[in-house]
PyMOL Python script that loads the backbone (N, CA, C, O; Angstrom):
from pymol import cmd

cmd.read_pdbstr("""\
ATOM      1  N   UNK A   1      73.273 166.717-118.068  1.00  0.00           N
ATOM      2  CA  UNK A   1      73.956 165.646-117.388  1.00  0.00           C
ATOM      3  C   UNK A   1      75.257 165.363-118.134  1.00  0.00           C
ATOM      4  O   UNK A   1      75.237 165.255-119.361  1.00  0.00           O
ATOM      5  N   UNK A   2      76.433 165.236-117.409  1.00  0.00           N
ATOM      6  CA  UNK A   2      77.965 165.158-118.060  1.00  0.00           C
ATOM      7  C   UNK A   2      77.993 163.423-118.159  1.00  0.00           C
ATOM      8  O   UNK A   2      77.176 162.862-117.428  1.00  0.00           O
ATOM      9  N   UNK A   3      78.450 162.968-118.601  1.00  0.00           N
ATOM     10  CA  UNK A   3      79.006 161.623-118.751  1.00  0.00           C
ATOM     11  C   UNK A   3      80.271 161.785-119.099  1.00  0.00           C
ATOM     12  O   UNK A   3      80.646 162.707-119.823  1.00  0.00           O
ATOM     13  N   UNK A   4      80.921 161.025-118.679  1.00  0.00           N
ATOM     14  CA  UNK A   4      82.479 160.545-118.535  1.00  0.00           C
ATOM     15  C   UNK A   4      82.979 159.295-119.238  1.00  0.00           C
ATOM     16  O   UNK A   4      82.239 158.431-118.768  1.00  0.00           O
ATOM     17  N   UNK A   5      83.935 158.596-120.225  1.00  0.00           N
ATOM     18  CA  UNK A   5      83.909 157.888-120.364  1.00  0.00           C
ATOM     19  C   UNK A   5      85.637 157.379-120.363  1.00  0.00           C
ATOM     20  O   UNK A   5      86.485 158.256-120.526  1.00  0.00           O
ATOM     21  N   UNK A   6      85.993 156.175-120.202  1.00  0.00           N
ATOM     22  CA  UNK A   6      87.402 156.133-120.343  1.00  0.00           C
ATOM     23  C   UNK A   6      87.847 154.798-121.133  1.00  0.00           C
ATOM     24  O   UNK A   6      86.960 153.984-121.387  1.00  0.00           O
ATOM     25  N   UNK A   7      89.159 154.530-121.531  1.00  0.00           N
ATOM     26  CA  UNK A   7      89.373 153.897-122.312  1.00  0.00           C
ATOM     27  C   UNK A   7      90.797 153.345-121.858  1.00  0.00           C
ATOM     28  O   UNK A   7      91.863 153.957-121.794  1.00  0.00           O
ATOM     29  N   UNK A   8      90.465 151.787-121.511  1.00  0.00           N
ATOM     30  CA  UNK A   8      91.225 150.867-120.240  1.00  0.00           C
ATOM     31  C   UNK A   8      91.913 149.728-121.026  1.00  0.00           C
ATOM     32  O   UNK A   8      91.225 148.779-121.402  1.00  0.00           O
ATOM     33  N   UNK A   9      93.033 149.768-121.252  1.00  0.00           N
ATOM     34  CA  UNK A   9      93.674 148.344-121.708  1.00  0.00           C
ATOM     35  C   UNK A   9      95.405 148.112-121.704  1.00  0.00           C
ATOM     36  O   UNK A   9      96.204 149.049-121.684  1.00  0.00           O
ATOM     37  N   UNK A  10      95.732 146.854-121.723  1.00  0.00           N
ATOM     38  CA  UNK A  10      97.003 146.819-121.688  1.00  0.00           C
ATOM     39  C   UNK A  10      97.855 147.694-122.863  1.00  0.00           C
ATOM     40  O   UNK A  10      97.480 147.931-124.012  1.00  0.00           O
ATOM     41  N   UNK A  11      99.164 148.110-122.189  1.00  0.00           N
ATOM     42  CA  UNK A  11     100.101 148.670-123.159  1.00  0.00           C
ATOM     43  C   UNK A  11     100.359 148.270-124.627  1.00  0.00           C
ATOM     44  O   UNK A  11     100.738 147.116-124.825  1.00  0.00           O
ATOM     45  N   UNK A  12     100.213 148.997-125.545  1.00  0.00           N
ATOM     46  CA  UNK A  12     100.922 149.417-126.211  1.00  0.00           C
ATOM     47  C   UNK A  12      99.683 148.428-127.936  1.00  0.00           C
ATOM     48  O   UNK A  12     100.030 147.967-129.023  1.00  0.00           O
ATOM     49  N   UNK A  13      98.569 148.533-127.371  1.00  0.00           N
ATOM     50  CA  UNK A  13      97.452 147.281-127.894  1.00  0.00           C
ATOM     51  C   UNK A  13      96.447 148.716-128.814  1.00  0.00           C
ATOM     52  O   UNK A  13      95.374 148.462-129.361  1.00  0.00           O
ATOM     53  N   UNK A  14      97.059 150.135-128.811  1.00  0.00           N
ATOM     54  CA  UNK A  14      96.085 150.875-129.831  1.00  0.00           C
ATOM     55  C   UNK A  14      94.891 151.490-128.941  1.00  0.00           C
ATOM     56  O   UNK A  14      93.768 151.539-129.442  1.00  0.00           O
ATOM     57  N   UNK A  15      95.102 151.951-127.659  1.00  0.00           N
ATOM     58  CA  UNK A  15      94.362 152.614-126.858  1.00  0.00           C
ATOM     59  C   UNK A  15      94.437 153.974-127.625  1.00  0.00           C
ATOM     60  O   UNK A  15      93.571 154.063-128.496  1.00  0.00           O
ATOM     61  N   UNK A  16      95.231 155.009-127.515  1.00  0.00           N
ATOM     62  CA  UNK A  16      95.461 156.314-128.209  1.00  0.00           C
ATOM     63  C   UNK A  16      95.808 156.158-129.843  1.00  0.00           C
ATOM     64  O   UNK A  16      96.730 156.760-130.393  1.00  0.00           O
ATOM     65  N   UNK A  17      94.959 155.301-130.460  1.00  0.00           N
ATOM     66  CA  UNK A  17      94.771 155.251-132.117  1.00  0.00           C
ATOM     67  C   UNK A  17      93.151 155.249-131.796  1.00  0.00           C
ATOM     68  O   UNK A  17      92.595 156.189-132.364  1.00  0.00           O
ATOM     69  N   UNK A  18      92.396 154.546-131.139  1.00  0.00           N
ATOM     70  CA  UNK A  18      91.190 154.761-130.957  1.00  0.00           C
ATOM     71  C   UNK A  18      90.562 155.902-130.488  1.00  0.00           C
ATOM     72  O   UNK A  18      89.524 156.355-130.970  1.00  0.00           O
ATOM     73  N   UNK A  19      91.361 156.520-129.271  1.00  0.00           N
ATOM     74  CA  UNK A  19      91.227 157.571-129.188  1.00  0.00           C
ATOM     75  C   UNK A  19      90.902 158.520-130.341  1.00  0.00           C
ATOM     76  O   UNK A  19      89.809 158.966-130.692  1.00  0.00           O
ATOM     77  N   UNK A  20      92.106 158.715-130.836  1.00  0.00           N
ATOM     78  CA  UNK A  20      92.510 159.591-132.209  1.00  0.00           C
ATOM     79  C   UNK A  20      91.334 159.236-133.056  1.00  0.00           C
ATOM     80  O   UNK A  20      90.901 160.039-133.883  1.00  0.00           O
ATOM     81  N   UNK A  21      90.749 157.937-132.856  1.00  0.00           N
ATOM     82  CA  UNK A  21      90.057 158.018-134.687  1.00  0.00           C
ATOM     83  C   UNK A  21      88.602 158.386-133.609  1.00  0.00           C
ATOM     84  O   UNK A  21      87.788 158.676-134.486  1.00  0.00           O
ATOM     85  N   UNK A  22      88.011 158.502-132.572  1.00  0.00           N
ATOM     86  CA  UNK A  22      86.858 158.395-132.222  1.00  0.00           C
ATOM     87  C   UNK A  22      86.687 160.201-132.264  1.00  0.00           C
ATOM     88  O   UNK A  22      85.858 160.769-132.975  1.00  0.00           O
ATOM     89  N   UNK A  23      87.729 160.962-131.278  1.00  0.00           N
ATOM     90  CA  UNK A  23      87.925 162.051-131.121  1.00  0.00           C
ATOM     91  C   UNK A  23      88.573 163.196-132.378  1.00  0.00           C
ATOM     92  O   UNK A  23      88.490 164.425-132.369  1.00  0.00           O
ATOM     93  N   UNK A  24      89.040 162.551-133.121  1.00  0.00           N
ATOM     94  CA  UNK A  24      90.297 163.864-134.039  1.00  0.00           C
ATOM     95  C   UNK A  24      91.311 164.470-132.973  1.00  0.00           C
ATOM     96  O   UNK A  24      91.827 165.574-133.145  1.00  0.00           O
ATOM     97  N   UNK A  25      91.645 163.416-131.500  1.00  0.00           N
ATOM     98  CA  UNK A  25      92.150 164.975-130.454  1.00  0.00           C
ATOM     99  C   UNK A  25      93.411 165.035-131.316  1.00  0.00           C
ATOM    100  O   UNK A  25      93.633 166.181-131.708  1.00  0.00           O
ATOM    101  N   UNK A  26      94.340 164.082-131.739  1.00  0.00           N
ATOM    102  CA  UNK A  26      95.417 163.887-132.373  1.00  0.00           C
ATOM    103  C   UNK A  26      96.427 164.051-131.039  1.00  0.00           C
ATOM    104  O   UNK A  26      97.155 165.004-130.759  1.00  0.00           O
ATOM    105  N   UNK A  27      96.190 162.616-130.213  1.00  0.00           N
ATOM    106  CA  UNK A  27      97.016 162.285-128.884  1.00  0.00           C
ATOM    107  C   UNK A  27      98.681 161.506-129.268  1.00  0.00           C
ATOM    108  O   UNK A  27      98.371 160.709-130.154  1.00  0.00           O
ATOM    109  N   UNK A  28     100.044 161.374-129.069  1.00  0.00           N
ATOM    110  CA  UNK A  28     101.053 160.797-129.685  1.00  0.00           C
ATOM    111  C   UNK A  28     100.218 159.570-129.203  1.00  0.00           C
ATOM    112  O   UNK A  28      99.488 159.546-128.212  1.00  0.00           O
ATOM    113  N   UNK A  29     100.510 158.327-130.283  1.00  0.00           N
ATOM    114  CA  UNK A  29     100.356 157.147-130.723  1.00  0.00           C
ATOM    115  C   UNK A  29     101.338 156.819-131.397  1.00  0.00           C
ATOM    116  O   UNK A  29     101.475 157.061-132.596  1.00  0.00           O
ATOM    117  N   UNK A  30     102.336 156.072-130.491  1.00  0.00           N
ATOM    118  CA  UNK A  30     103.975 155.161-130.635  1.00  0.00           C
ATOM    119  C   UNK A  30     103.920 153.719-130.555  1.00  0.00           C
ATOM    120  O   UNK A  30     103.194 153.151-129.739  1.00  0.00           O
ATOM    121  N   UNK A  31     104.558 153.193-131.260  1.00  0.00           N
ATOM    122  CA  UNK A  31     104.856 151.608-131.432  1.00  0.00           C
ATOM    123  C   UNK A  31     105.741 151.377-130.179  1.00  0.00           C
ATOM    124  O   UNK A  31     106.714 150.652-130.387  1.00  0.00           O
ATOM    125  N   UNK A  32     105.569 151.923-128.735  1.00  0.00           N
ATOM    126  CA  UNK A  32     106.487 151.447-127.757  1.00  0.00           C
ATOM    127  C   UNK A  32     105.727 151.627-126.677  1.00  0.00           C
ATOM    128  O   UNK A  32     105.201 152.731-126.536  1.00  0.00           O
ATOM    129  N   UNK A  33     105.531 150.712-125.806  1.00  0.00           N
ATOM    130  CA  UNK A  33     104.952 150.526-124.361  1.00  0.00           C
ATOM    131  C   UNK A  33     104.446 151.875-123.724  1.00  0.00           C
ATOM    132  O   UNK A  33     104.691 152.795-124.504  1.00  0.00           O
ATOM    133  N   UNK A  34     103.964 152.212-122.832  1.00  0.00           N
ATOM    134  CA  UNK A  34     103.881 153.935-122.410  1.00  0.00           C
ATOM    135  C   UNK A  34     104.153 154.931-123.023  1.00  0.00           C
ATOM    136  O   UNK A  34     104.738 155.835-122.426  1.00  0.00           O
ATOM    137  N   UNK A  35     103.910 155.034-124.010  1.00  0.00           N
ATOM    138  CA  UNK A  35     104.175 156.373-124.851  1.00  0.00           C
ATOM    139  C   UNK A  35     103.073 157.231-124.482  1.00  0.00           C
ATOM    140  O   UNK A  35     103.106 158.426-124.776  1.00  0.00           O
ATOM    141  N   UNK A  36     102.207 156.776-123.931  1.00  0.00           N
ATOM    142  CA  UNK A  36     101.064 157.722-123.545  1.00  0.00           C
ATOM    143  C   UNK A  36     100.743 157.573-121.880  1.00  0.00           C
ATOM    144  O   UNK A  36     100.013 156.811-121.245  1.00  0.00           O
ATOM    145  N   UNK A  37     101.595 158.612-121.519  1.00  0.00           N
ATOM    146  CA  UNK A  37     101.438 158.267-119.663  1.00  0.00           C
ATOM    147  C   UNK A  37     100.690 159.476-119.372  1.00  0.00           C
ATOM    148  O   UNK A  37     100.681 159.375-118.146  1.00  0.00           O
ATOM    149  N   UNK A  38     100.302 160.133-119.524  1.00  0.00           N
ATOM    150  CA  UNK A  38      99.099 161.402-119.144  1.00  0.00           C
ATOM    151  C   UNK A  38      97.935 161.138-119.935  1.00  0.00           C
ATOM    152  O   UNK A  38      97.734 160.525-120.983  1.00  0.00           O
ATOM    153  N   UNK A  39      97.135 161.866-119.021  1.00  0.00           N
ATOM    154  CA  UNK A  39      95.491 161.567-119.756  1.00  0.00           C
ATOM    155  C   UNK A  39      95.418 162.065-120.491  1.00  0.00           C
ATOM    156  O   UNK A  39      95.887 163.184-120.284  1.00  0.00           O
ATOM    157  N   UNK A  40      94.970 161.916-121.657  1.00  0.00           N
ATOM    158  CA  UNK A  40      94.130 162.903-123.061  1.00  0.00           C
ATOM    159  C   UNK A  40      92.998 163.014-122.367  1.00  0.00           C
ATOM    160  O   UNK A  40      92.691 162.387-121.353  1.00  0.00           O
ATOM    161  N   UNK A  41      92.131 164.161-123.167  1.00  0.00           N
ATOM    162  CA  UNK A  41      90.911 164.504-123.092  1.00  0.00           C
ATOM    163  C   UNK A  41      90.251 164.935-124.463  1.00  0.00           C
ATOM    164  O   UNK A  41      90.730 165.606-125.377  1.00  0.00           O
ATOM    165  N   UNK A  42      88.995 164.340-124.329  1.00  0.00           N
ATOM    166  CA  UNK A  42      88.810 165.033-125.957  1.00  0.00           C
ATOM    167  C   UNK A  42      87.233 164.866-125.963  1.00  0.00           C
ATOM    168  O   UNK A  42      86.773 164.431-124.907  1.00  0.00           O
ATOM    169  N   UNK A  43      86.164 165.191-127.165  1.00  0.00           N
ATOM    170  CA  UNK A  43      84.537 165.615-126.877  1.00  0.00           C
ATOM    171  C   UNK A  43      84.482 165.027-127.971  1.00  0.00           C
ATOM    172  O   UNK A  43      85.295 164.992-128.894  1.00  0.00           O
ATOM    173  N   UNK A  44      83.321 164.476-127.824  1.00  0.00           N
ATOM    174  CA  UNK A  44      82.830 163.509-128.799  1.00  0.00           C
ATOM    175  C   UNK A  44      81.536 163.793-128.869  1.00  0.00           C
ATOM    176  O   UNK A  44      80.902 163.681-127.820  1.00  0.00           O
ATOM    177  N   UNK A  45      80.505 164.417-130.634  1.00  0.00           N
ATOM    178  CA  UNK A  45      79.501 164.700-130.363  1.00  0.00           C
ATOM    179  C   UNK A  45      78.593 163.288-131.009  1.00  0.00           C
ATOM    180  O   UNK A  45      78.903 162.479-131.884  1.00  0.00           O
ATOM    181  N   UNK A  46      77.471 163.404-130.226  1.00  0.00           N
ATOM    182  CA  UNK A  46      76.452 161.928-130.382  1.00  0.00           C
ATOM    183  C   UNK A  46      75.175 162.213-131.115  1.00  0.00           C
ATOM    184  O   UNK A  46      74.176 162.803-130.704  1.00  0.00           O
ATOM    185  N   UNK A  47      75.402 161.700-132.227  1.00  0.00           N
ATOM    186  CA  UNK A  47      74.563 162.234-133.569  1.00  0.00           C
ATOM    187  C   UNK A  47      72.898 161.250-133.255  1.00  0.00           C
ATOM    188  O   UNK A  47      72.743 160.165-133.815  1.00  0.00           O
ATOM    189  N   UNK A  48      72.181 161.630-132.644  1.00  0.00           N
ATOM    190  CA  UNK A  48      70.651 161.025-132.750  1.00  0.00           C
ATOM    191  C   UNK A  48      69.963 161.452-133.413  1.00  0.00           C
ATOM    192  O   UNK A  48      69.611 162.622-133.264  1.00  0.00           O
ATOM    193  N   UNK A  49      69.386 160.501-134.641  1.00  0.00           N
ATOM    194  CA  UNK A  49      68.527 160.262-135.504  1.00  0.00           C
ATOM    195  C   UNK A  49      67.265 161.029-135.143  1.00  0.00           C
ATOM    196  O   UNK A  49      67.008 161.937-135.934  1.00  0.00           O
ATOM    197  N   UNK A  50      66.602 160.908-134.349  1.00  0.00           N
ATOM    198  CA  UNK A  50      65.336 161.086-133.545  1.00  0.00           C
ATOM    199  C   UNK A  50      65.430 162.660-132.830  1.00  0.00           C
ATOM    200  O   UNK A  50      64.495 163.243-132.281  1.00  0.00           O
ATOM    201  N   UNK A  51      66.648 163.097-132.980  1.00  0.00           N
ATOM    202  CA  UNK A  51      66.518 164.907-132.982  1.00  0.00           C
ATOM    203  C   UNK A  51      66.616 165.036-133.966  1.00  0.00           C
ATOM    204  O   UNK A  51      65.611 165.699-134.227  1.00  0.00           O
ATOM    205  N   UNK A  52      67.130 164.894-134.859  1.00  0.00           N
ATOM    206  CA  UNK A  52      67.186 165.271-136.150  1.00  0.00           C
ATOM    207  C   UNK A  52      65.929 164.866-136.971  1.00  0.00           C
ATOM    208  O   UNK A  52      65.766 165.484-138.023  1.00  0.00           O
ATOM    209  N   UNK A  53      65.449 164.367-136.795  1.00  0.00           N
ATOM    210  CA  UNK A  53      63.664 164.415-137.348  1.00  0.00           C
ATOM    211  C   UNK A  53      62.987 164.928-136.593  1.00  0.00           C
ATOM    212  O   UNK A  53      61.841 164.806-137.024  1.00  0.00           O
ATOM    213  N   UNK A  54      62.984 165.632-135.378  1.00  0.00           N
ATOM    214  CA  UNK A  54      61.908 166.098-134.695  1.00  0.00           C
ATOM    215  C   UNK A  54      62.573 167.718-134.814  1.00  0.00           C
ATOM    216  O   UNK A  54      61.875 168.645-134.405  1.00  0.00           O
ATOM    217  N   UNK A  55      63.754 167.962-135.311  1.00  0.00           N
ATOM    218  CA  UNK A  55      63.965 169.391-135.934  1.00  0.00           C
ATOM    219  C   UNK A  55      63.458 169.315-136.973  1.00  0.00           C
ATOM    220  O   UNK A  55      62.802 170.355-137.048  1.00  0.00           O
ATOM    221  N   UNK A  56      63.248 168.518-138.259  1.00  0.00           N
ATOM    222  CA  UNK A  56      63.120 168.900-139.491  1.00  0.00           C
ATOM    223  C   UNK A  56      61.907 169.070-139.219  1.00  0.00           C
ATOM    224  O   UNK A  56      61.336 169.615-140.164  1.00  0.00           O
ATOM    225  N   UNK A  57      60.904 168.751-137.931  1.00  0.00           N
ATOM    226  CA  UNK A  57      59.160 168.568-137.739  1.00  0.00           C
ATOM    227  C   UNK A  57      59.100 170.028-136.746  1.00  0.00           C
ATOM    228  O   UNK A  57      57.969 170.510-136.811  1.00  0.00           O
ATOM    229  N   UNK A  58      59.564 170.429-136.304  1.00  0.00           N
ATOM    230  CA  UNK A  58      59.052 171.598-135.060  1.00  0.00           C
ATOM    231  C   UNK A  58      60.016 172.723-135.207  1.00  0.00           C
ATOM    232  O   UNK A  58      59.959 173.698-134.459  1.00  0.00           O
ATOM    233  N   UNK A  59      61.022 172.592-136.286  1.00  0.00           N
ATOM    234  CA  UNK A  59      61.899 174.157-136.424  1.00  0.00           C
ATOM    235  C   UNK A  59      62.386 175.089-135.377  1.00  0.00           C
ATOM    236  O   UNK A  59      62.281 176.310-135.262  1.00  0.00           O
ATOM    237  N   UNK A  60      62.820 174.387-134.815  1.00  0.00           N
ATOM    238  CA  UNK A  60      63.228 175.081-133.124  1.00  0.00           C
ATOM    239  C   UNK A  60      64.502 176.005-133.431  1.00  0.00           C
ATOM    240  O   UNK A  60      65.310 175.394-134.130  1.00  0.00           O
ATOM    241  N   UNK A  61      64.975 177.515-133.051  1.00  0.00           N
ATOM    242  CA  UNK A  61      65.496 177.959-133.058  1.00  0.00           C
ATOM    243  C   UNK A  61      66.908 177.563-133.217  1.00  0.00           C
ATOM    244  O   UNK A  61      67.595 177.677-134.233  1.00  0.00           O
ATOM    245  N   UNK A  62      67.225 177.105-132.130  1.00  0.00           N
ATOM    246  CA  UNK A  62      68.448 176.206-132.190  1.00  0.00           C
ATOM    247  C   UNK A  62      68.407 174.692-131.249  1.00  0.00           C
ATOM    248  O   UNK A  62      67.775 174.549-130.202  1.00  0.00           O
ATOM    249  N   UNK A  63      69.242 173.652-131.920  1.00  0.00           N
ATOM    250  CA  UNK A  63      68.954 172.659-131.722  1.00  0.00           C
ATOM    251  C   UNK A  63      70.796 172.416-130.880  1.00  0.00           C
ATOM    252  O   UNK A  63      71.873 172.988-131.049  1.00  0.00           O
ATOM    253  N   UNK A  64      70.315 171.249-129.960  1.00  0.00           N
ATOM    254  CA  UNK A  64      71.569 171.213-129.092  1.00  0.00           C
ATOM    255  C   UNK A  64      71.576 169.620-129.232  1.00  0.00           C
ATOM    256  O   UNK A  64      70.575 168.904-129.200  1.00  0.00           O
ATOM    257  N   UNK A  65      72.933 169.194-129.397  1.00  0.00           N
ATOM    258  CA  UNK A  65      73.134 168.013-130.042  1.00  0.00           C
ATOM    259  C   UNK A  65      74.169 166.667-127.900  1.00  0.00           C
ATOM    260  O   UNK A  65      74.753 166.997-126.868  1.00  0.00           O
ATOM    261  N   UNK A  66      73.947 166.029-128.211  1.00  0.00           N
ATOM    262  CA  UNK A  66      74.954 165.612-126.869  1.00  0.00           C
ATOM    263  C   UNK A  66      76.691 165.209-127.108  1.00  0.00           C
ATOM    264  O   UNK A  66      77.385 164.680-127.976  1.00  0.00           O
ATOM    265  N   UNK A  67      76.836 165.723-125.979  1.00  0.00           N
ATOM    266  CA  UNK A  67      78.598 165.107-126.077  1.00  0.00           C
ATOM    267  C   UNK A  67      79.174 164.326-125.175  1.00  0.00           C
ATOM    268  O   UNK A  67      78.658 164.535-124.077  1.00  0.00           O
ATOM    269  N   UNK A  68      79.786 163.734-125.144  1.00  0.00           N
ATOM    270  CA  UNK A  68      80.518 162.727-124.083  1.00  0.00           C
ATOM    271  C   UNK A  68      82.153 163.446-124.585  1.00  0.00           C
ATOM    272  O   UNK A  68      83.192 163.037-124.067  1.00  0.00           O
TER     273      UNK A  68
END
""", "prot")
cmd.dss("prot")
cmd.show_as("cartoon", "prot")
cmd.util.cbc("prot")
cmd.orient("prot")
């Protein structure tokens, strides 16, 4: 299942610095109104506790982690 997520706020308030620190995409982030008028895209992987102990318990070949 894909999930989508987006990131909505007035100009120029650190939308594409959050980006940047959530992702690493390294999107321009300017001290001036619209500096970012096209979409970024970027993958974010989602670290659960509860796979990661049920690998260290059942040794599964390979383990697949989620991304947004």
């Amino acid at each position: 299942m894909a999930l989508t997520a987006g990131i909505v706020g007035l100009p120029n308030v650190g939308k594409s610095t959050l980006f940047n620190a959530i992702t690493k995409a390294g999107a321009e982030a300017a001290n001036y109104p619209f500096a970012t008028i096209d979409p970024n895209v970027g993958m974010v992987e989602v670290p659960d506790w509860r796979l990661q102990r049920l690998t260290e318990l059942v040794h599964p070949k390979k383990t697949s982690t989620d991304n947004i």
